[in-house]
C-alpha positions, 0 to 999 in steps of 0.5 A: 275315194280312189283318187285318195288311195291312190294318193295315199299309196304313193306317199306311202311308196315314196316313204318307203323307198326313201327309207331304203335309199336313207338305210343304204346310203347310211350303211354303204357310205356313211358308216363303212369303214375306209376301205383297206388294202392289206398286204403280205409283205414277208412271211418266214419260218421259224427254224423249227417249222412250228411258226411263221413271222409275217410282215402286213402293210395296211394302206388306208389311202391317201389321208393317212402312211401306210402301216407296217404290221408285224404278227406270229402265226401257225405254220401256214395259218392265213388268217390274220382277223382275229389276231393282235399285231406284234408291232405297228409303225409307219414313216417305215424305211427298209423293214425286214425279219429274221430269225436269230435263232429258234424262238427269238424274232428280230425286226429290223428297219433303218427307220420307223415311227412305232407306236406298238410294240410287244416282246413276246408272242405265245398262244394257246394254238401252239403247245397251249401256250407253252412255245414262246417267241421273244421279238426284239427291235433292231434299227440299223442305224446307231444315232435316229431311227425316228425319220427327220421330219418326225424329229421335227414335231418335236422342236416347237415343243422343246423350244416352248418347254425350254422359254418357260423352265428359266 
């Protein structure tokens, strides 16, 4: 009778401790997210002090770019969690912010790939929504801000598109 105790409290020991090892190795590997390094890049003022315009890097390591974020906070605010980004774009060459004047925020960048982009930032944090900020996107060069090689996904496309409209 012992014998069979003993028995069974090893198999029962064995399940549990293979259950914990399974729940561990599940949440720690299998469902965590890639590990993510953010960055503060660049963090300027607006000329009134009211907010800061901040430029993030998210690097996601060597499967993907790394992204450029742009967002618009309160003077001296931190915390980017739970805040949208203004702009995202990667393939990114020489970004840099500036305030054109109050209110109106350009991002300018010899090249980028973006893939979000929105004009305006208010937020019921500053003046109840009442302060607006206007962004605009300022590439610096006239003809290509899309990189070359980025262009270059394109032709196979452009040369398929062409063979079948005739």
């Amino acid at each position: 009778m012992r014998k069979n105790i003993r028995k069974y409290g090893l198999f029962i020991l064995i399940i549990i401790l293979g259950y914990f090892t399974y729940s561990y190795i599940k949440k720690k590997i299998i469902l965590s997210p890639t590990e993510v390094e953010l960055s503060e890049v660049i963090r300027l003022s607006s000329p009134d002090m009211v907010v800061d315009a901040i430029v993030w890097t998210r690097d996601v390591g060597a499967t993907a770019s790394t992204s450029y974020e742009v967002y618009i906070l309160p003077k001296g605010s931190k915390e980017i969690k739970n805040q949208e980004p203004l702009f995202i774009a990667d393939h990114v060459e020489k970004i840099n912010i500036s305030w054109r004047e109050q209110g109106c925020l350009e991002i300018h960048y010899t090249k980028a790939r973006i893939f979000k982009f929105t004009n305006f930032w208010e937020s019921k944090d500053v003046l109840d929504y009442l302060y607006v900020v206007e962004l605009r996107l300022s590439p610096s060069l006239d003809l290509w801000s899309l990189s070359e090689d980025d262009r270059k996904n394109v032709e196979p496309y452009l040369s398929i598109k062409r063979k079948y409209s005739k």
